[in-house]
C-alpha positions in Angstrom: 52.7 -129.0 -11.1 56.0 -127.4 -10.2 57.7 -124.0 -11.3 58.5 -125.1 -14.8 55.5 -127.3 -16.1 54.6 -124.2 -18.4 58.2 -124.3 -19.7 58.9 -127.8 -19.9 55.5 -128.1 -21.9 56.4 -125.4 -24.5 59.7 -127.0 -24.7 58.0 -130.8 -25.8 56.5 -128.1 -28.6 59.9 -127.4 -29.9 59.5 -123.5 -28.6 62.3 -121.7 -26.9 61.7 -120.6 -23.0 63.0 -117.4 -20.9 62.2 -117.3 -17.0 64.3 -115.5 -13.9 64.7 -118.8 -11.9 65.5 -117.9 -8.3 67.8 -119.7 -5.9 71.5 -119.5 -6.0 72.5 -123.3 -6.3 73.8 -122.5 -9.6 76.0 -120.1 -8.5 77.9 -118.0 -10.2 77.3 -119.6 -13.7 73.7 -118.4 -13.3 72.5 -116.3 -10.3 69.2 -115.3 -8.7 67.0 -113.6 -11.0 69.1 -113.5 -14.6 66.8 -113.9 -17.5 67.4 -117.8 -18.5 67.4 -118.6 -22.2 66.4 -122.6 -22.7 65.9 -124.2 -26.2 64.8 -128.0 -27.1 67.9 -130.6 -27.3 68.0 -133.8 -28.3 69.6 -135.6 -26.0 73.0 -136.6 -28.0 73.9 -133.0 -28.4 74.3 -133.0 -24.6 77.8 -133.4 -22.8 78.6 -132.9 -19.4 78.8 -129.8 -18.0 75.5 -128.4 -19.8 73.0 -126.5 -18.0 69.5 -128.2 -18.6 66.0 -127.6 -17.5 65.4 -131.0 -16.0 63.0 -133.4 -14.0 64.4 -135.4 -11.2 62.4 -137.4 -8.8 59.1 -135.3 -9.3 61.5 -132.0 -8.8 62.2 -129.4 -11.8 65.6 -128.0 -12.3 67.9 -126.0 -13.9 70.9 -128.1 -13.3 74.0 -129.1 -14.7 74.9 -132.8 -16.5 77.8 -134.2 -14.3 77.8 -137.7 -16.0 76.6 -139.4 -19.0 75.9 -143.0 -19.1 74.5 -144.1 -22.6 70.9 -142.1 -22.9 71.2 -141.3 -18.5 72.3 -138.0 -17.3 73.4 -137.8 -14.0 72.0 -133.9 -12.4 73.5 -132.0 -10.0 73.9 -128.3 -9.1 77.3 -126.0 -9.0 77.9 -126.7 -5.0 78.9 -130.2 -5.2 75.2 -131.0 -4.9 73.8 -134.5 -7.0 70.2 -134.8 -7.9 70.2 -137.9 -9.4 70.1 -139.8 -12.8 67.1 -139.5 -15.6 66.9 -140.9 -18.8 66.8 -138.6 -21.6 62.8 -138.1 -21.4 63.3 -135.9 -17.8 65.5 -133.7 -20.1 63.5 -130.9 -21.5 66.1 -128.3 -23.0 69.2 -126.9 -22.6 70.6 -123.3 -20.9 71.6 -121.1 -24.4 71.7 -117.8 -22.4 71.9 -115.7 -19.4 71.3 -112.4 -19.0 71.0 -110.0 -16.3 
């Protein structure tokens, strides 16, 4: 179980999710600690450059889509960091706010 198995599993039940994640990876689009808003997607609504609550390699992440290849999403963070790719069953939901 990681940080976001509660979130991801509300998410599979078509609820909306709000968490602080912490780490600063996603800097400055989100920073340590802002309240994260993340609803259910279906995965061709998404286009590169969204924020989505993820799994890659066992890891959860908040993480942006740097590539699309058919149904695969390539994840990465905002410092030049690359996660890898999923398929669109390791995407749970997309970023829809931030707040402080």
């Amino acid at each position: 179980m990681g940080w976001a198995t509660g979130h991801i599993a509300k998410l599979r039940l078509g609820q909306a999710v709000s968490f602080r994640p912490r780490g600063n990876s996603m800097a400055p689009k989100i920073e340590s600690g802002q309240l994260c808003t993340v609803e259910p997607v279906q995965p061709d609504e998404l286009a590169v450059g969204d924020i989505v609550l993820c799994k890659v390699n066992g890891n959860e992440y908040l993480h942006l889509i740097k590539a699309i290849q058919g149904r695969r999403f390539q994840i990465g963070n905002n410092r030049g960091g690359i996660n890898g790719w999923v398929g669109s069953n390791a995407v749970f939901g997309r970023l829809t706010k931030v707040e402080p």
